[in-house]
C-alpha positions in Angstrom: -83.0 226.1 -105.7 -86.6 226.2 -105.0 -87.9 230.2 -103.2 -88.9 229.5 -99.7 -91.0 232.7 -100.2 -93.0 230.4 -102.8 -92.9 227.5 -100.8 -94.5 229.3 -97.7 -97.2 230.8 -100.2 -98.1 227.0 -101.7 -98.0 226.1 -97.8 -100.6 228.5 -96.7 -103.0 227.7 -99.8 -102.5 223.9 -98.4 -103.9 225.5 -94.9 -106.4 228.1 -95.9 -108.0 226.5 -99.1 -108.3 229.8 -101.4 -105.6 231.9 -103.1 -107.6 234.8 -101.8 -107.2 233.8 -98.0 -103.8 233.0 -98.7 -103.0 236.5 -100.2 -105.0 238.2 -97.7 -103.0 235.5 -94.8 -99.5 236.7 -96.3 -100.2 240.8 -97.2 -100.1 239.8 -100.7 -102.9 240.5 -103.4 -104.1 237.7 -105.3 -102.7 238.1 -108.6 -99.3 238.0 -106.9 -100.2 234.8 -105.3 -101.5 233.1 -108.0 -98.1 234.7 -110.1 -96.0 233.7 -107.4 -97.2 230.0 -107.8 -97.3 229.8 -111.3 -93.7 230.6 -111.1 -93.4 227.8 -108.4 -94.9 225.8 -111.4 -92.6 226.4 -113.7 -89.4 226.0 -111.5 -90.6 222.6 -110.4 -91.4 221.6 -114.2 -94.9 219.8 -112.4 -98.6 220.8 -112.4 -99.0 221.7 -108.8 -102.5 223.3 -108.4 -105.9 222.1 -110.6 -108.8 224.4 -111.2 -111.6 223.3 -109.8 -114.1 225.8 -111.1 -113.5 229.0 -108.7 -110.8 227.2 -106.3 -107.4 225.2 -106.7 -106.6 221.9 -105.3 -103.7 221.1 -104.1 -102.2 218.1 -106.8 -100.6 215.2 -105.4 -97.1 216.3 -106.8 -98.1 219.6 -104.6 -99.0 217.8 -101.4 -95.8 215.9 -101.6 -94.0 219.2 -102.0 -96.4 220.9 -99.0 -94.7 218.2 -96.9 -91.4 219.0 -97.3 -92.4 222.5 -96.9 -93.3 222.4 -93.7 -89.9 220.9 -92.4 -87.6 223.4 -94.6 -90.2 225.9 -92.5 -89.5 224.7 -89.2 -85.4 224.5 -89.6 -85.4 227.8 -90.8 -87.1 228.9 -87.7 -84.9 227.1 -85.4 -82.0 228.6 -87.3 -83.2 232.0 -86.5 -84.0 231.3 -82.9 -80.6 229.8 -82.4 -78.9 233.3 -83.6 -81.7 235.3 -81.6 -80.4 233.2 -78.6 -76.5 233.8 -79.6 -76.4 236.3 -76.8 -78.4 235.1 -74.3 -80.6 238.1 -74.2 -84.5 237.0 -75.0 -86.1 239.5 -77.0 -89.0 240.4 -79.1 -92.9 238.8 -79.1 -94.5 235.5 -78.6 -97.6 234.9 -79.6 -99.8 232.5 -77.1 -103.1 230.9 -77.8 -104.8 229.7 -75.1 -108.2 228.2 -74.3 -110.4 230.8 -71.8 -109.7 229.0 -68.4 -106.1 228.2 -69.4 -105.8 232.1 -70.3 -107.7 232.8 -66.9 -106.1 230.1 -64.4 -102.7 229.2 -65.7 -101.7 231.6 -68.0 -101.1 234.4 -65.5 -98.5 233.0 -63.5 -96.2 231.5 -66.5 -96.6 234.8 -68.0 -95.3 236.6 -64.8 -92.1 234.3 -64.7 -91.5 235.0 -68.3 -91.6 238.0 -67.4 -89.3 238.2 -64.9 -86.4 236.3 -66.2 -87.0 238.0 -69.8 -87.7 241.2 -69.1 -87.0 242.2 -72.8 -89.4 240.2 -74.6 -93.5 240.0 -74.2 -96.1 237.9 -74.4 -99.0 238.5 -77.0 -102.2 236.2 -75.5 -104.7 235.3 -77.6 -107.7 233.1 -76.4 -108.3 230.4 -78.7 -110.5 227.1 -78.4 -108.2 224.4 -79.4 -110.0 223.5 -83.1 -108.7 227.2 -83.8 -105.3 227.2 -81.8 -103.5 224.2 -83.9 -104.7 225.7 -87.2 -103.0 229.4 -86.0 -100.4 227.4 -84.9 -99.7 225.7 -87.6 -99.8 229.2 -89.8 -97.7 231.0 -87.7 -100.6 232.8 -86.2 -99.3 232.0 -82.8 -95.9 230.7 -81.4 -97.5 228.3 -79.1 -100.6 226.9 -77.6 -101.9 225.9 -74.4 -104.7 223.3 -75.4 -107.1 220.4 -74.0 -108.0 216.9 -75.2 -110.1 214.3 -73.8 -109.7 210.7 -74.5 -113.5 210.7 -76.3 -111.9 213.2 -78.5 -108.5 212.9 -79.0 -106.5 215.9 -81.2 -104.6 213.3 -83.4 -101.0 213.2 -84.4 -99.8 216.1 -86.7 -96.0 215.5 -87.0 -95.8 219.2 -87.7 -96.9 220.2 -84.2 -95.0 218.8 -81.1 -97.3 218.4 -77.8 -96.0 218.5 -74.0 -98.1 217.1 -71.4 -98.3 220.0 -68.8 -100.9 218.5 -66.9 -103.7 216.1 -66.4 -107.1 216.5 -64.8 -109.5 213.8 -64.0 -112.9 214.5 -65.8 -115.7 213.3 -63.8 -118.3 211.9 -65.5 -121.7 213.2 -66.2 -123.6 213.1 -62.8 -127.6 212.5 -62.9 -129.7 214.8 -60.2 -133.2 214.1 -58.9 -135.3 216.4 -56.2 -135.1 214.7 -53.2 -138.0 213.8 -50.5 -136.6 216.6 -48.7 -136.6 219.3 -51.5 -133.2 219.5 -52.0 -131.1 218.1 -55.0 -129.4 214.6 -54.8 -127.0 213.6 -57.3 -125.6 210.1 -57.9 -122.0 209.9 -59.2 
């Protein structure tokens, strides 16, 4: 059976590009990473990293296995929030990542009824544009993430990551000003 520990290590090196991030990611020093995947290696009987002079890539063998990864990853998670929710007694930390007028506008009040039907757990806020809220995400640097997308710049579909609409706003567009006859500003829609 393949070590889930290993796994998550190969994972993070997908996410962070160097064995040194990952190590320093994970609380690990590099040797251990790099010993922890060569061990990977062996158990899986396939090259899974090359050397690319002072940084690994990821092989295709590896990518395939990153994939899987990332579902074994999530299940296990579910698994222990189902038995953290046996009781019915919330508990412990989530981490939020939230974009500054999310964190300043809406973020507030959610956190206050949290708050008040689980009083023993806590929110952690973090304010995070939303290029670096998926990525923590997606690392477990955060539990969720309040984010914004426009239609000129949409986030894309990453299956590992699943999005709820909380709420739309109509962008106006840009709006061109001129000085006036009458020295005040005009502006056209």
């Amino acid at each position: 059976m393949l070590d889930v520990r290993r796994l998550h290590m190969l994972r993070e090196l997908s996410e962070r590009g160097t064995i040194a991030a990952t190590a320093q990611a994970l609380g690990y020093s590099a040797p251990a990473v790099s010993q922890h995947l060569a061990a990977l290696e062996r158990q899986v009987g396939v090259s899974l990293l090359e050397r690319q002079g002072r940084r690994v890539a990821l092989t295709p063998a590896a990518r395939l296995l990153v994939g899987r990864t990332e579902r074994v990853l999530a299940e296990l998670e579910a698994a222990e929030a189902e038995l953290a929710a046996g009781d019915g007694d919330v508990r412990g930390s989530v981490r939020l990542a939230a974009f500054p007028t999310a964190a300043a506008t809406l973020v507030p009040r959610a956190m206050a009824t949290f708050a008040a039907r689980h009083p023993r757990a806590e929110v952690l806020l973090s304010e995070l544009e939303p290029e670096d809220a998926l990525p923590a995400l997606k690392l477990g640097e955060a539990d969720l993430a309040v984010i914004h997308e426009y239609d000129f710049s949409p986030r894309g579909d990453d299956p590992s990551i699943e999005l709820t609409r909380l709420a739309e706003d109509a962008i106006r567009g840009p709006r061109f000003c001129s000085p006036s006859s009458s020295r005040r500003t005009r502006c056209l829609p």
